[in-house]
N, C-alpha and C positions, 0 to 999 in steps of 0.2 A: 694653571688657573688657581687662586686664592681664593678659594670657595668661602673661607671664614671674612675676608672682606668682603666679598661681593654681599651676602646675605648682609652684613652692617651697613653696606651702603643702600638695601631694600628700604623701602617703607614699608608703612605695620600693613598696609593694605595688600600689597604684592606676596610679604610675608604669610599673613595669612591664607592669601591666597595657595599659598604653596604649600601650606601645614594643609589643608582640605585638600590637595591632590596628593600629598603620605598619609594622611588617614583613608583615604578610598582606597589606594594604594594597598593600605594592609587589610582593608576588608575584604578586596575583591583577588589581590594580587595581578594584576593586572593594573600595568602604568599607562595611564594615557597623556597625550599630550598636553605638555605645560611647562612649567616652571623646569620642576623635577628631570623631566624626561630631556628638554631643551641641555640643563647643564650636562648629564650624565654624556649626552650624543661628541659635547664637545671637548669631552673627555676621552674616553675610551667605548663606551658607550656598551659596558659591561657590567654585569652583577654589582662588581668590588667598586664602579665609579657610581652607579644609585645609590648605593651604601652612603658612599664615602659623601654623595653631596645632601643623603638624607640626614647623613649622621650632622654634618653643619649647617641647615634647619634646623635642626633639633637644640641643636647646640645656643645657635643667634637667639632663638623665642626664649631658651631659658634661660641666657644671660639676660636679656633685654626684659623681661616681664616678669622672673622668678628671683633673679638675683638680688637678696639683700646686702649691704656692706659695712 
């Protein structure tokens, strides 16, 4: 799965919907269902795939909103 296209092909609404379940996420630690949890399952659905699919949310919002050129 191309986790860095899929979150490019998100809208900002979905998006943010899924940056508010990795900020809960690190408040509580404890993943509930969503976004997040849905990609990670259809992975591996281990530590290193939340990571991996938190780390490109992370990644899509600050190219998309942060990045100057």
């Amino acid at each position: 799965m191309d986790l860095a296209k899929y979150f490019m092909e998100m809208n900002d609404s979905n998006l943010r919907k899924a940056f508010e379940e990795f900020v809960d996420h690190e408040k509580t630690r404890t993943l509930k269902d969503g976004i997040i949890r849905n990609l990670a399952e259809q992975m591996k659905g281990d530590l290193l795939s939340i990571l991996g699919v938190e780390h490109a949310l992370l990644r899509e919002i600050s190219t998309r909103w942060y990045h100057k050129e």
